[in-house]
C-alpha positions as CSV (number, residue, x, y, z in Angstrom):
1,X,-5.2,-19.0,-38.4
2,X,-8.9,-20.3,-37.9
3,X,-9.0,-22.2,-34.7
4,X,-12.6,-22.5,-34.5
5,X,-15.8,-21.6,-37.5
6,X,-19.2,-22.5,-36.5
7,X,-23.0,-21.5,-36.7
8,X,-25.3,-21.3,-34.1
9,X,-29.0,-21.7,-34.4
10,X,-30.9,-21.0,-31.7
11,X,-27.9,-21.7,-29.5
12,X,-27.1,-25.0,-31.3
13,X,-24.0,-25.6,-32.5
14,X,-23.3,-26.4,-36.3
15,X,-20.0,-26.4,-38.2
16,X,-19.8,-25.7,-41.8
17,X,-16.5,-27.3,-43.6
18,X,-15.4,-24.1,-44.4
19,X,-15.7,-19.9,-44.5
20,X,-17.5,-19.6,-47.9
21,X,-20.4,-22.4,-46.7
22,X,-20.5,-20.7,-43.3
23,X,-21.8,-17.8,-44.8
24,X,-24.5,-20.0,-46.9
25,X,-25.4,-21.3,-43.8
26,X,-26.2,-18.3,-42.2
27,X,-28.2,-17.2,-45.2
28,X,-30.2,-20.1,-45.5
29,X,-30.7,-21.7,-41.5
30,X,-30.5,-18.1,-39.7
31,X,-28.7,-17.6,-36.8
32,X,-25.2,-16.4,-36.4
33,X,-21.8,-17.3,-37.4
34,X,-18.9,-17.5,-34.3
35,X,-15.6,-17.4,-36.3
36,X,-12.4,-17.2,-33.9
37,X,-8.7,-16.2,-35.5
38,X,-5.6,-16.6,-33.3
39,X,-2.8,-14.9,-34.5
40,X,-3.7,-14.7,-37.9
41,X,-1.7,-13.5,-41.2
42,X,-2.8,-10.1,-43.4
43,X,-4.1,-13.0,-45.9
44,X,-6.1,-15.0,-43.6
45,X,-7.9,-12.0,-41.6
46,X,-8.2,-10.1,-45.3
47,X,-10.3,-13.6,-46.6
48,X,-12.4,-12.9,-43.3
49,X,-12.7,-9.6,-44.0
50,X,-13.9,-9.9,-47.7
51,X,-16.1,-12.4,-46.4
52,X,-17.7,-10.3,-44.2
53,X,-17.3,-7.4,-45.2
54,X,-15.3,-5.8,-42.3
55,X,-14.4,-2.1,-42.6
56,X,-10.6,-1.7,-43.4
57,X,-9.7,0.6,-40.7
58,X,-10.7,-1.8,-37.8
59,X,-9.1,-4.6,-39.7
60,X,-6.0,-2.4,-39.9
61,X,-6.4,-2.3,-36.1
62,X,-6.7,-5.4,-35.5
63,X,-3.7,-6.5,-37.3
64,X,-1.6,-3.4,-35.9
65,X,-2.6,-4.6,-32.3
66,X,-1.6,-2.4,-29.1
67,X,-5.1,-0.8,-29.5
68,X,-6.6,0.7,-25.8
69,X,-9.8,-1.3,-24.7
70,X,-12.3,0.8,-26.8
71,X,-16.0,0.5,-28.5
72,X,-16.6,2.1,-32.8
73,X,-19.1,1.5,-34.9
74,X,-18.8,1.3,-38.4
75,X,-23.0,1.4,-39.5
76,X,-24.7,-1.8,-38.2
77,X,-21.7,-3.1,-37.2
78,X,-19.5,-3.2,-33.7
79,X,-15.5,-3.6,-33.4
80,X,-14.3,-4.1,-29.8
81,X,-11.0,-3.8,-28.3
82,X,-10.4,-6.0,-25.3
83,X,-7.6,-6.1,-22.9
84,X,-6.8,-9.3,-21.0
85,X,-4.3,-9.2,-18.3
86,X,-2.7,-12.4,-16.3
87,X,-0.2,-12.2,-13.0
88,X,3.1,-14.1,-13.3
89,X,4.1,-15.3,-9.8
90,X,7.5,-16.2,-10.9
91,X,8.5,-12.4,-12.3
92,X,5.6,-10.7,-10.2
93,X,4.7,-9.4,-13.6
94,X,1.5,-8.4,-15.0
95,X,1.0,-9.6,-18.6
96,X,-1.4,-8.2,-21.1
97,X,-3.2,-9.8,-24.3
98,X,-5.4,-8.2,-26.5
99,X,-8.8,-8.9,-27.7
100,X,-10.4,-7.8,-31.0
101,X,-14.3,-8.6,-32.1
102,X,-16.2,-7.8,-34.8
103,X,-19.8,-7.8,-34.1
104,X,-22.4,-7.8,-37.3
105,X,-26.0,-8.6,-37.0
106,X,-25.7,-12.5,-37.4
107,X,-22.1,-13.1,-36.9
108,X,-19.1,-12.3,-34.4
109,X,-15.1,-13.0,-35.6
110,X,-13.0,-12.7,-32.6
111,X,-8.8,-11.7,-33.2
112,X,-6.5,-13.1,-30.6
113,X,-2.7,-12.5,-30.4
114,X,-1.7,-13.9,-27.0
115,X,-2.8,-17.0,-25.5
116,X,-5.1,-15.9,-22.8
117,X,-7.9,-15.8,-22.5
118,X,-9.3,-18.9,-23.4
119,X,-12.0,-18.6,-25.9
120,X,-12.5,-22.1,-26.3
121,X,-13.6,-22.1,-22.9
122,X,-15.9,-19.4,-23.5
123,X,-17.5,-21.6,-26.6
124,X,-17.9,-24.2,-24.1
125,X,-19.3,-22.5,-21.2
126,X,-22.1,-20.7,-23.9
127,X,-22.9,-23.7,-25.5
128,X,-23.9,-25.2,-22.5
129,X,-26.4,-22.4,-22.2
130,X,-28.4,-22.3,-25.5
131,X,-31.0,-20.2,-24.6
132,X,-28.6,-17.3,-23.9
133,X,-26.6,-18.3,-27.0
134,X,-30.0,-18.0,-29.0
135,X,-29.6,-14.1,-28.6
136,X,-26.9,-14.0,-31.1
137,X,-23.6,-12.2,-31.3
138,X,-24.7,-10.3,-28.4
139,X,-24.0,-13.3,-26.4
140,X,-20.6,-14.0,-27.8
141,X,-19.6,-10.7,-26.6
142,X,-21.1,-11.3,-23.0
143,X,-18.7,-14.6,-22.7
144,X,-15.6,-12.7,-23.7
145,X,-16.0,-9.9,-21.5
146,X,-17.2,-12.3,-19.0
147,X,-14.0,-14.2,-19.0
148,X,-11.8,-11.4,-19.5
149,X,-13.1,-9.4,-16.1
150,X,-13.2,-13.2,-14.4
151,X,-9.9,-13.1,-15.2
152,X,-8.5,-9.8,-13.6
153,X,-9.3,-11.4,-10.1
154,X,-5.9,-12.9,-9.8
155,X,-3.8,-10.1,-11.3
156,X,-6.2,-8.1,-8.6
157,X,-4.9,-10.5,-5.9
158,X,-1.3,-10.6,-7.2
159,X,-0.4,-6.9,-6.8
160,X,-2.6,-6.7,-3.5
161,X,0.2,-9.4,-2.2
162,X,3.2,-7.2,-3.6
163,X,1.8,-4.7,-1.6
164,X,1.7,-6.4,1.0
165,X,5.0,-7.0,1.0
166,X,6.3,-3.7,0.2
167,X,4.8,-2.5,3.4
168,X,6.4,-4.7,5.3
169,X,9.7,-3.9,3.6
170,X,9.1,-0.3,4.3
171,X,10.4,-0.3,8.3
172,X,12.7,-3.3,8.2
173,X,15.5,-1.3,6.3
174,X,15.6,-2.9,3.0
175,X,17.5,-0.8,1.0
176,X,15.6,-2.1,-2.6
177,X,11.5,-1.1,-1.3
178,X,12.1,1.9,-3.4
179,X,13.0,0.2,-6.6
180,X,10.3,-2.3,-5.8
181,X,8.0,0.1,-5.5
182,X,8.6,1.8,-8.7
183,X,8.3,-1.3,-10.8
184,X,5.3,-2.0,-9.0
185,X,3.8,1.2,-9.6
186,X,4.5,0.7,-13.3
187,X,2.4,-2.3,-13.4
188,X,-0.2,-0.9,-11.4
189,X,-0.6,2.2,-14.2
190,X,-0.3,-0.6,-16.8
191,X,-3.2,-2.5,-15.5
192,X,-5.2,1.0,-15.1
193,X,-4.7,1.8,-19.2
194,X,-6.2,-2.0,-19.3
195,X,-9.4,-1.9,-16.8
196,X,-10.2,2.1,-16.9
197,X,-11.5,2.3,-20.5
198,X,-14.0,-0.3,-19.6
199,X,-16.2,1.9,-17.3
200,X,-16.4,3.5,-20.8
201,X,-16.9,0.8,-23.1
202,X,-19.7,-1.4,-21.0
203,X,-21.6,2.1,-21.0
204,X,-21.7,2.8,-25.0
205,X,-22.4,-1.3,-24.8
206,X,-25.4,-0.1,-22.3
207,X,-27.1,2.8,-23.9
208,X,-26.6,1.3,-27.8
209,X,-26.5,-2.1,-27.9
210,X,-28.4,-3.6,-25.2
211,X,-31.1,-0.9,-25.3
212,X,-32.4,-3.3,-28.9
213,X,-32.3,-6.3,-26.9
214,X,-35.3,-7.0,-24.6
215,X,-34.4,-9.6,-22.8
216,X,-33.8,-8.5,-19.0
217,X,-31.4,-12.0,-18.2
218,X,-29.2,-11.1,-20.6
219,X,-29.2,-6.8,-19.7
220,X,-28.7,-8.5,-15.6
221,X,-25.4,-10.5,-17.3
222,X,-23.9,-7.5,-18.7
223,X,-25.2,-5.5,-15.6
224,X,-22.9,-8.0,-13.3
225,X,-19.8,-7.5,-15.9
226,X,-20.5,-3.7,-15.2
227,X,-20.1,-4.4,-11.4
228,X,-17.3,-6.0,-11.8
229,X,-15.2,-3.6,-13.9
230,X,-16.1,-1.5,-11.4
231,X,-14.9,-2.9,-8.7
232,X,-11.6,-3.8,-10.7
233,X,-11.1,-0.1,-11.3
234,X,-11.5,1.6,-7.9
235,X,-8.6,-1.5,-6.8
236,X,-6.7,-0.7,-9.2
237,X,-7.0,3.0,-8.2
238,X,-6.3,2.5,-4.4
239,X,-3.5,0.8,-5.1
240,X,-1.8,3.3,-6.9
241,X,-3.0,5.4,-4.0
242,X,-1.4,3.4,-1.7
243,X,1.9,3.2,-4.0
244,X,2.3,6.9,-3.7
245,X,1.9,6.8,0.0
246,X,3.9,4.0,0.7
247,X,7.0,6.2,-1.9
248,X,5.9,9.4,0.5
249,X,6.6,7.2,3.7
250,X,9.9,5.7,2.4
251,X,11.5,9.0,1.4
252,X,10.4,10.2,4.8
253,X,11.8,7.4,6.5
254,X,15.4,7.8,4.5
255,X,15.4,11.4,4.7
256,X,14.8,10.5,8.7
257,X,17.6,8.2,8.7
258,X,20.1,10.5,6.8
259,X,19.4,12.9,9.6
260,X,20.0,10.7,12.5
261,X,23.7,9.5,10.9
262,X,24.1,13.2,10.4
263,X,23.4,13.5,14.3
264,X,25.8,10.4,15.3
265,X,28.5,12.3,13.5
266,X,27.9,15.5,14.9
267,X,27.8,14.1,18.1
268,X,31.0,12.1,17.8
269,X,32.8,15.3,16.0
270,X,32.0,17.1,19.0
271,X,33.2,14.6,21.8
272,X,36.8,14.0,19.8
273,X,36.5,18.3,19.7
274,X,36.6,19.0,23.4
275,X,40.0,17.1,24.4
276,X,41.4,17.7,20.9
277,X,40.7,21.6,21.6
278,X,42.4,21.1,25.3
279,X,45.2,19.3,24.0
280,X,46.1,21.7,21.2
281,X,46.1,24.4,23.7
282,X,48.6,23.3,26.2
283,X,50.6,22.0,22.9
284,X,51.3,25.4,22.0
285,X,55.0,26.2,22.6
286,X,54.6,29.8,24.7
287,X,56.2,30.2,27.5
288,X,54.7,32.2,29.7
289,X,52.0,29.7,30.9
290,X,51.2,29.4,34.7
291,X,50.0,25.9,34.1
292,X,53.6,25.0,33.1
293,X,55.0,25.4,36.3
294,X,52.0,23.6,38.2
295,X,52.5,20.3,39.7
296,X,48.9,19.4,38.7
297,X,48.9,20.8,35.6
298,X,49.1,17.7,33.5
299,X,46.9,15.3,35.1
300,X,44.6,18.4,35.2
301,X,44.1,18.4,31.8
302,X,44.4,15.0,31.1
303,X,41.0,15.3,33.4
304,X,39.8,17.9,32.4
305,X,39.7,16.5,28.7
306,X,38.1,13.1,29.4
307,X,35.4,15.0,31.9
308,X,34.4,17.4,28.5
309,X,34.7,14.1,26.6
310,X,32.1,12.0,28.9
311,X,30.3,15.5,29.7
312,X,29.3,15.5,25.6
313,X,28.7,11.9,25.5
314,X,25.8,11.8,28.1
315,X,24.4,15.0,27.3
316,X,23.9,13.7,23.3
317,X,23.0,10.0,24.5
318,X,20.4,11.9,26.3
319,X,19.3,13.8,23.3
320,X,19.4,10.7,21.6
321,X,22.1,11.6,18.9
322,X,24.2,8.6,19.6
């Protein structure tokens, strides 16, 4: 549906009474038109779309959804694929939205599915600054990606914590750091197919779109959205880094303790060996044994198999086996 239809001239806010008249208005005041869909139907984006005159494919894409952050031209006009992301304490989750605008010379429509981020907000924040508004849809798509990036500071935050935790997991023995790790991996990756194409998309925004617009306040506002995608994307890819390392270290750590309960029960088999092999000896039913007829035959061996026995234990104790 249409959540929000309005016209800006020079950064001030107008609203038409509906989609036909905010074309008119366009036509005859100047200025753009800021027209923002939230979930909508194939019949409700198709009326946009005609209004407009939106090329099919992108509307197709923006219907289809689960589109990679991305920037295509279709003649004078831009479609942009956006993807939000938001950290859910109580699951540890990441969760992602997705973002579509279509940027014409004197209007921008903007396609939401989930509910962040908060376009309203966006409105809001812009229309408290008319003379960047007063650039146009150029503007529109500074606030979006403004708020989008803003917003990848807490999923940033969220997963740095996880990590956190995993390394301290890692020595205390918890037997679940491995499947931990995994799933966090996972959303780590996920977060990377979000933020990555970015790098990509604020360049093509850069060298063609910008490069028309003189003004340097407004180059300097995408210039610190640039920075920040940055930043967001070198996190991201140190803490897969880390991930990786922390899996090396764990598998090294199991593989160290499966050796040293291999060692315990070497050890141990040993120690139970010596009196066992004694004791099967002089259980053998020969006769001719000259230890048969001794007087100190018995205790002797009962010694001499506890002195093997304590012998062993002292000499792996020492070796640190058991």
């Amino acid at each position: 549906m249409i959540v929000d239809n309005a016209v800006y001239v020079d950064g001030i806010r107008t609203e038409p009474p509906s989609l036909e008249e905010t074309s008119e208005t366009v036509r005859d005041r100047g200025g753009f038109a800021w027209i923002g869909l939230y979930r909508p139907t194939r019949e409700e984006l198709g009326a946009v779309a005609k209004e407009f005159e939106l090329p099919s494919l992108a509307v197709e894409d923006a219907l289809a959804g689960h589109q990679r952050p991305k920037v295509e031209r279709y003649g004078s006009m831009l479609f942009v694929v956006l993807r939000p992301a938001s950290y859910l304490d109580e699951t540890e989750k990441v969760e992602f939205g997705e973002v579509h605008l279509f940027l014409g010379e004197d209007f921008v429509i903007t396609v939401r599915h989930f509910e962040t981020p908060d376009l309203a907000r966006v409105r809001h924040r812009l229309e408290g600054d008319s003379p960047l508004l007063a650039h146009g849809p150029v503007a529109a798509l500074y606030g979006v990606l403004d708020e989008i990036v803003d917003e990848y500071a807490p999923v940033v935050a969220g997963l740095e914590n996880d990590i956190d935790e995993i390394e301290d997991q890692l020595f205390s023995g918890d037997r679940g750091v491995s499947r931990r790790i995994f799933e966090l991996s996972t959303e780590v990756m996920q977060f990377q197919r979000a933020v990555d194409p970015l790098r990509e998309v604020m360049s093509s925004l850069r060298e063609g779109l910008l490069s028309k617009d003189a003004d340097e306040d407004l180059r300097d506002a995408f210039r610190d959205v640039e920075d920040h995608v940055i930043r967001v994307t070198e996190r991201a890819d140190g803490f897969r880094q880390i991930l990786q390392n922390a899996l090396t270290v764990h598998s090294t750590l199991v593989g160290q303790q499966q050796n040293d309960e291999v060692k315990k029960i070497s050890g141990w088999a040993a120690i139970l060996f010596a009196p066992t092999l004694v004791g099967t000896i002089y259980g053998m039913n020969f006769r001719v044994m000259p230890e048969l007829h001794w007087a100190f035959g018995y205790p002797f061996a009962l010694l001499l198999m506890v002195a093997m026995g304590v012998g062993l234990y002292f000499v792996f104790k020492r070796k640190g086996w058991i």
